[in-house]
N, C-alpha and C positions, 0 to 999 in steps of 0.2 A: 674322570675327564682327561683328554689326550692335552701332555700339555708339550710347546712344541719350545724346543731354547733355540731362537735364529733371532736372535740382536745381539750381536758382539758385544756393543758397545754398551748395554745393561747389563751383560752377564746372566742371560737367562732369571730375570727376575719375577718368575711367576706369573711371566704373560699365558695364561691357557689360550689356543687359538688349534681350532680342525678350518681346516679346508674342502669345501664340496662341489664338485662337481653339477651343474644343473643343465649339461646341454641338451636335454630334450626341448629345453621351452622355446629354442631359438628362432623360430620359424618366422618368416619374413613380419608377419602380419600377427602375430602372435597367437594363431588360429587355429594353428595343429595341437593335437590331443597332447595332454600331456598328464604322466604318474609322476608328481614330488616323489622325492628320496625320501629315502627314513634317514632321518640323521642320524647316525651309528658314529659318536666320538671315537670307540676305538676302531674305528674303521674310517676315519677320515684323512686323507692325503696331508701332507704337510705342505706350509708354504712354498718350499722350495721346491720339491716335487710338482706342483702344480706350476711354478713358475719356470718349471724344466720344461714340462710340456707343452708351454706356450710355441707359437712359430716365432722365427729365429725376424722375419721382417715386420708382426705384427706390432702395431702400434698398441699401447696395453693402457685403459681407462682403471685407475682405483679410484675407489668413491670415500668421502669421509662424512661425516659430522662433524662441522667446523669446530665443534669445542671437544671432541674428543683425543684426549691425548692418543690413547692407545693406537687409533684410526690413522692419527701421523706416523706411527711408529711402522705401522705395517707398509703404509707408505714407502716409508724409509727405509727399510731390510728390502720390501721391491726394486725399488730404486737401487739399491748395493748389489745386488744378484742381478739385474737385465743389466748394469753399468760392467761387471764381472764379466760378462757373456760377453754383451756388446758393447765395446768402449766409446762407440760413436754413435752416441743417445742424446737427445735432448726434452727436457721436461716442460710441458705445457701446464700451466698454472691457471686456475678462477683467481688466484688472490691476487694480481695484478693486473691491473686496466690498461690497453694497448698504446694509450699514449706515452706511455712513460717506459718503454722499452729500452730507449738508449739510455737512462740510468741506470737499468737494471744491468745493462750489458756494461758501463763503465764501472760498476761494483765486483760484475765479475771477473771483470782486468782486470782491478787493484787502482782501476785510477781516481775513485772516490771512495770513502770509508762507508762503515756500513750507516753510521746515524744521517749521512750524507744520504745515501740511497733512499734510508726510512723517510726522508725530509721532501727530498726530489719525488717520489712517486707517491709523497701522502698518504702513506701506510693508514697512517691514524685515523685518516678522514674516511679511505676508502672503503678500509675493509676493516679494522678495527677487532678483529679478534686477536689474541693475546699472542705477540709476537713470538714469543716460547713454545709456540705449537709450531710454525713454521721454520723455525731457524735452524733445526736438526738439516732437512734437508736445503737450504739454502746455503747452510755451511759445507754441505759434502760438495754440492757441484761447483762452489768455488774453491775447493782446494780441488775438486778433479775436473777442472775445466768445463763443467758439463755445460750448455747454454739454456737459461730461463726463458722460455718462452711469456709474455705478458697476454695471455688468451681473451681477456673478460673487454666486454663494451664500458665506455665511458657512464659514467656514473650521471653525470650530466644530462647527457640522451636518454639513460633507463627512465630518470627521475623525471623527466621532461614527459618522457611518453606515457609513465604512468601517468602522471595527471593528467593530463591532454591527449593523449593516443601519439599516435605514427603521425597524422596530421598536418600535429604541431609543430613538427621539426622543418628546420630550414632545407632546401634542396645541398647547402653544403653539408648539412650536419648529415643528411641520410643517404650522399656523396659516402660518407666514411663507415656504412655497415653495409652488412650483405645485400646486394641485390634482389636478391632470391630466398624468400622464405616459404618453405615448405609448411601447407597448411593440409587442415581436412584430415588429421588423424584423430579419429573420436575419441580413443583410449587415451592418447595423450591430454587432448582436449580435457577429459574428465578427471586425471587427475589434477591436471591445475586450477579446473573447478574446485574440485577437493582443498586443495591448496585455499585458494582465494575463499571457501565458507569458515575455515577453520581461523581466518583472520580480518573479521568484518571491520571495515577503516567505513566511518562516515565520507559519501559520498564515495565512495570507490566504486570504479567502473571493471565492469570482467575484462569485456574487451580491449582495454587497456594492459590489464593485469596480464591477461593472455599475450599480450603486444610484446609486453616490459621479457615475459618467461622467453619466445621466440628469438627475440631478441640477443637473450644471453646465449641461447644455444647455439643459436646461429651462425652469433660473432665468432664465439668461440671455435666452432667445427670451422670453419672459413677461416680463423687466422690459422688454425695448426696444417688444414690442407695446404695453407701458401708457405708455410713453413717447409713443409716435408717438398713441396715441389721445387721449393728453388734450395735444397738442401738434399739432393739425390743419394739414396744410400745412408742417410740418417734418420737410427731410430726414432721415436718419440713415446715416454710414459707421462700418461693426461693425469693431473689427481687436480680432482674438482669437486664440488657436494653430491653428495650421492641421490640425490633429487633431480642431477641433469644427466644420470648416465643410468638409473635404473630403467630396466627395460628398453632401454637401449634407442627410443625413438626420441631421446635429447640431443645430445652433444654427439655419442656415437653412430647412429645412423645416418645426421648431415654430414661427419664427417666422410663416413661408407660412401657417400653419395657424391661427394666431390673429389674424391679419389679412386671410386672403384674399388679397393682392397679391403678385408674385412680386418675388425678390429677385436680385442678381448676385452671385456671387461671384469672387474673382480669389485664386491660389495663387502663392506665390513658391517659387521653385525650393529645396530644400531634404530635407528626407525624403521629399517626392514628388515621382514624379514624371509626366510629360504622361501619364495611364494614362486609360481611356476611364472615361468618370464621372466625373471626380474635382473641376472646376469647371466656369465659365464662361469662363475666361482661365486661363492660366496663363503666369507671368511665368519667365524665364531671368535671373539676377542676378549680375555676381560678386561674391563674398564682397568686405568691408569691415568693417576689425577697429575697432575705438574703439583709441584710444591706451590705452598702458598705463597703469594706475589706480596714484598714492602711495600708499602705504599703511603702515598701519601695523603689521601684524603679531602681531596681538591677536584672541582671543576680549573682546567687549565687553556690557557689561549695564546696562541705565538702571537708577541706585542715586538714594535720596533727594536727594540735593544733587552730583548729578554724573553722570558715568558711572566704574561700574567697569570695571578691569582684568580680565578671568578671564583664562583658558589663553593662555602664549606659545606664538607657533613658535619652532620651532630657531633660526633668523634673527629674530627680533622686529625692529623698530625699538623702538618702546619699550623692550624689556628691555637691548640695547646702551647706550641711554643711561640706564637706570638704576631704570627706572619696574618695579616687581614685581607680580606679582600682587595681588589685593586693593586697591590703590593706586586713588585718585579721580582721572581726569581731571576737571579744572577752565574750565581754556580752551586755547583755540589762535590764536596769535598773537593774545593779548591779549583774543580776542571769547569770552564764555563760553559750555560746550556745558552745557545741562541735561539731555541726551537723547543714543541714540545717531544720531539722524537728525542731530541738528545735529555732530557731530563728520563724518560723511557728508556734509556738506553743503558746512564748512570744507575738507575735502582733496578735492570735489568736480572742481578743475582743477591739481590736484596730480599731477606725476608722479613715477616713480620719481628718486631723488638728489635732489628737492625739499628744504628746510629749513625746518622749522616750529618754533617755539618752544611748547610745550606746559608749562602748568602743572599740577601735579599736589598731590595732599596724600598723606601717608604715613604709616603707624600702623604704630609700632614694638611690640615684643612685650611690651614694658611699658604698652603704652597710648594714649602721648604720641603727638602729633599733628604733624605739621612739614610746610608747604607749598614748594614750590620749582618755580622753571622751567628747565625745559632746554632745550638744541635737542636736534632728531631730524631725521634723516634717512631721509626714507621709501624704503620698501623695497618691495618687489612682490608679499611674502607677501599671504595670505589675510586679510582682514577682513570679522569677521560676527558677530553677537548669536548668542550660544547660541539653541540652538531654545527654542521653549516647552514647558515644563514641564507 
């Protein structure tokens, strides 16, 4: 197996990873004939190679698997090499919702911290995948000025229209997505059928589901078009799920569309795979987990002066040492959370068996109030905010 050392900052840590080439399948319609590769590892380009041969203006889509770490990483070394090339790059994201851009851009001045950002744009609530997957690269473009773009639709609107369709929505609310959405592609169509059998919800509607998938794509291709126009001469690398840029009639094609200029896309090995259409590149990677995350073993919920307790696990950390439901986390180790992003932020390089001193307040059933700190020993259960209500 070819294996390829291009992350610095691992030291070549036994990432195996070929790069392949797939441009026959590219055809507008995806209708032209097409012979798959034979995938010959030792005969596959390397990352950087392939990312040599990118055009110097094109805008470049990498796709992930939200929970795979390695998918970030490749991410990431893409990102270091086109920033390398071209220093006047900006990164479009799915993991942040367009409302909440001028946090993101106050985070990347310096003029609010990061558990501020995490706070202000509802990380937790939004998107919820483990912030240690995304902070590799959120870290580089704030030390190298790079601009986040916030690509993705309001969670509000998706959730709105999935239940109820397009319909539902107020004339301000559908004021604020694309005017224009591009329907009548049957191949697209069917795989978001595909999508929508593989996850039968009582009472779900297709048409709707179809709405909610358009939706994202749409927003997304349309904010980065407005981006790139009223930012002339500034690149953009898109890393979004690789569900909105395979085969290129998601995210990639409206955005073709609304700019005219063609784009690249590159797929990490993952739910697809090297099938004809499906990208421009397609990456081989082997998996790489994050360490295991300390934790604490709580359902959590941001309360007026604290965070609350909700639901233990069976195993709590918290509830072994003594903290019950209801109960205000206060601080950890001495520094206080007002939020659940900042208690997320505190056990952020926490592992399992760690020890943290957490202070807490407690209301007894008579009223009274009594604050204390304990240690805890975190544990490896589930930590997460109740969804929203």
């Amino acid at each position: 197996m070819l294996k390829a050392c291009f992350l610095p900052m691992f030291r070549c840590a036994a990432l195996a990873l070929a790069v392949f080439g797939v441009h026959g399948a590219l055809a507008a319609d995806g209708d032209a004939p097409f012979n798959p590769p034979v995938l010959d590892l030792n005969k596959a380009a390397s990352l950087q190679q392939t990312l040599t041969a990118l055009p110097d203006d094109a805008t470049v889509f990498v796709g992930e698997t939200h929970t795979r770490y390695d998918h970030h990483l490749v991410q990431l070394e893409t990102l270091r090499f086109l920033h390398a090339r071209t220093p006047n790059i900006a990164i479009g994201v799915e993991w942040f919702q367009t409302p909440v851009q001028t946090h993101l851009n106050d985070y990347l001045a310096g003029r609010i911290t990061e558990t501020e950002m995490l706070e202000r744009t509802g990380y937790f609530d939004r998107w919820r995948f483990d912030y240690r997957l995304y902070r590799p690269v959120i870290e580089f473009a704030r030390a190298n000025r790079i601009p986040i773009v916030a690509l993705n639709a309001p969670v509000e609107l998706t959730r709105k229209i999935g239940q109820n369709g397009l319909g539902a929505l107020t004339a301000e609310e559908r004021a604020t997505l694309p005017a224009d959405y591009a329907r009548g592609n049957a191949r697209y169509d069917a795989r978001v059928r595909t999508a929508f059998n593989m996850h039968p919800m009582e009472g779900a509607n297709f048409t709707n589901f179809l709405d909610v998938m358009l939706t994202w794509d749409e927003t997304m291709a349309a904010t980065a078009a407005a981006y790139l126009a009223a930012n002339p001469g500034r690149r953009m690398v898109i890393f979004a799920g690789s569900g909105h840029i395979a085969h290129r009639d998601g995210i990639p094609a409206r955005l073709e569309r609304r700019t005219g200029k063609r784009v690249s896309t590159i797929l990490v090995a993952g739910e697809h795979t090297a099938e004809p259409g499906i990208a421009d590149f397609f990456v081989l990677s082997a998996p790489r987990e994050l360490p295991p995350a300390g934790l604490l073993g709580a359902f959590l919920e941001n309360a007026k002066d604290g965070v609350r307790v909700g639901a233990l696990t069976d195993e709590s950390s918290l509830g072994m040492a003594g903290i019950a439901k209801d109960d205000i986390l206060l601080a950890i180790d001495g520094v206080p959370v007002s939020g659940f992003a900042a208690v997320k932020m505190r056990l952020l390089d926490k592992k399992p068996g760690d020890k943290v001193d957490v202070r807490y307040r407690h209301r007894n059933w008579l009223g009274s109030e009594k604050e204390s700190t304990v240690m805890v020993m975190l544990g490896g259960e589930s930590l997460a905010p109740r969804p929203p209500q």
